[in-house]
N, C-alpha and C positions, 0 to 999 in steps of 0.2 A: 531856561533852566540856569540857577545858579554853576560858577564854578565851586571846587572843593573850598576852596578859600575863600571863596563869599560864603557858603553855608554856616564854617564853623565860625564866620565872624557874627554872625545872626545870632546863632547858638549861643556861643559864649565870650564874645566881645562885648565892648558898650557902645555906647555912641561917643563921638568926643565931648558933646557940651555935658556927659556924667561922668567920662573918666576921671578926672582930677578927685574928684570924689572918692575913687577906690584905692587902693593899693596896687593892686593886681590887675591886670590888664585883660583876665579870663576867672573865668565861673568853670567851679567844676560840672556842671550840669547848668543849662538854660535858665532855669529858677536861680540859681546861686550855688552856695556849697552843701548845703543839706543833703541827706542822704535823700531820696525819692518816698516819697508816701505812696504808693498806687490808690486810685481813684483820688488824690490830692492835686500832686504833680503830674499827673498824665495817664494816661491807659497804658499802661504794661503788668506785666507778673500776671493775665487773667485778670486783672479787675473787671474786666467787661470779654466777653467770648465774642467781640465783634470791634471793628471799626467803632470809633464814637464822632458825633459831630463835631468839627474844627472850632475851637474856642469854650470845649468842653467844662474843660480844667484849668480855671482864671490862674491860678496858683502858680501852673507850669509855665506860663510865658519868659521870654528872654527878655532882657534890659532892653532890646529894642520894640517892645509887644508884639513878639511874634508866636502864634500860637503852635504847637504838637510839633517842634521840633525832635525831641525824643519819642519814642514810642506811636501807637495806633498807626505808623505806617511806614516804609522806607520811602527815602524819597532820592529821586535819580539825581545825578547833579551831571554837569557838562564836562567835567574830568574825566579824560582816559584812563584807567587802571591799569597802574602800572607800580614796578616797583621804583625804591626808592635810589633818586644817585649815587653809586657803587654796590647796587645789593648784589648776592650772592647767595646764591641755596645754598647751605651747608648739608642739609638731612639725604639721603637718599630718597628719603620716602617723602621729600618734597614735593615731588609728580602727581599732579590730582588734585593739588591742593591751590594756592590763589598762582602758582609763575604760569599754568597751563594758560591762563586766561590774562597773561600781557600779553595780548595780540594787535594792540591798538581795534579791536571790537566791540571791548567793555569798558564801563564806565563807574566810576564810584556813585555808591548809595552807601547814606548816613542815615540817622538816625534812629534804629529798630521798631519793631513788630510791635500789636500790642499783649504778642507773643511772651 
C-alpha cells in the first residue's frame, strides 16, 4: 500500500520530466483544476449506484495515468492516522470524532466514495 505521501503525489503531483512544464507543482484534483464533471471525471455525486470498472473514466486520470484516484472507492494507504505535529482539540465535543481513533490502529484513506 502506498504511504499518505505517495498517494497524494499520484493524485496531484507530476512526474518531473512534465513539471517544468507547469507552474504549480499540484492539481486541484487528479484531472487538473476543473471542477469534476460526474460520469466525466470519475463516478461520484451517484453518477453510477455502484462501483465502475477501473479506467472507466479516461478524463479522470492523474498526470501520472493513474486511474479512479478520486471517487468509486476509498483507498487504504500505509499511514497511521494520526493527528498533525502540535494538534490540540479545542471543541469539547471533539470526543467521537477523528482524536478517538489516534490509537496507532488506523490508518488514512483518501480519495472518496462513488458516494
Amino acid at each position: 500500500m502506498p504511504t499518505e505521501a505517495e498517494y497524494i503525489r499520484a493524485a496531484y503531483g507530476f512526474p518531473e520530466e512534465i513539471l517544468p512544464h507547469f507552474q504549480s507543482q499540484e492539481r486541484k484534483h487528479p484531472w487538473g483544476n476543473e471542477d469534476p464533471i460526474p460520469g466525466y471525471h470519475g463516478n461520484f455525486n451517484f453518477n453510477s449506484w455502484a462501483p465502475t470498472p477501473i479506467g472507466a473514466f479516461h478524463h479522470g486520470r492523474s498526470a501520472w495515468g493513474i486511474y479512479e484516484l478520486v471517487g468509486n472507492g476509498w483507498e487504504w494507504t500505509s499511514t497511521i492516522f494520526q493527528g498533525f505535529p502540535g494538534f490540540e482539540k479545542c471543541l469539547p465535543s471533539y470526543e467521537g470524532y477523528s482524536a478517538d481513533f489516534f490509537d496507532d490502529q488506523h490508518y488514512v484513506m483518501l480519495g472518496a466514495s462513488w458516494v
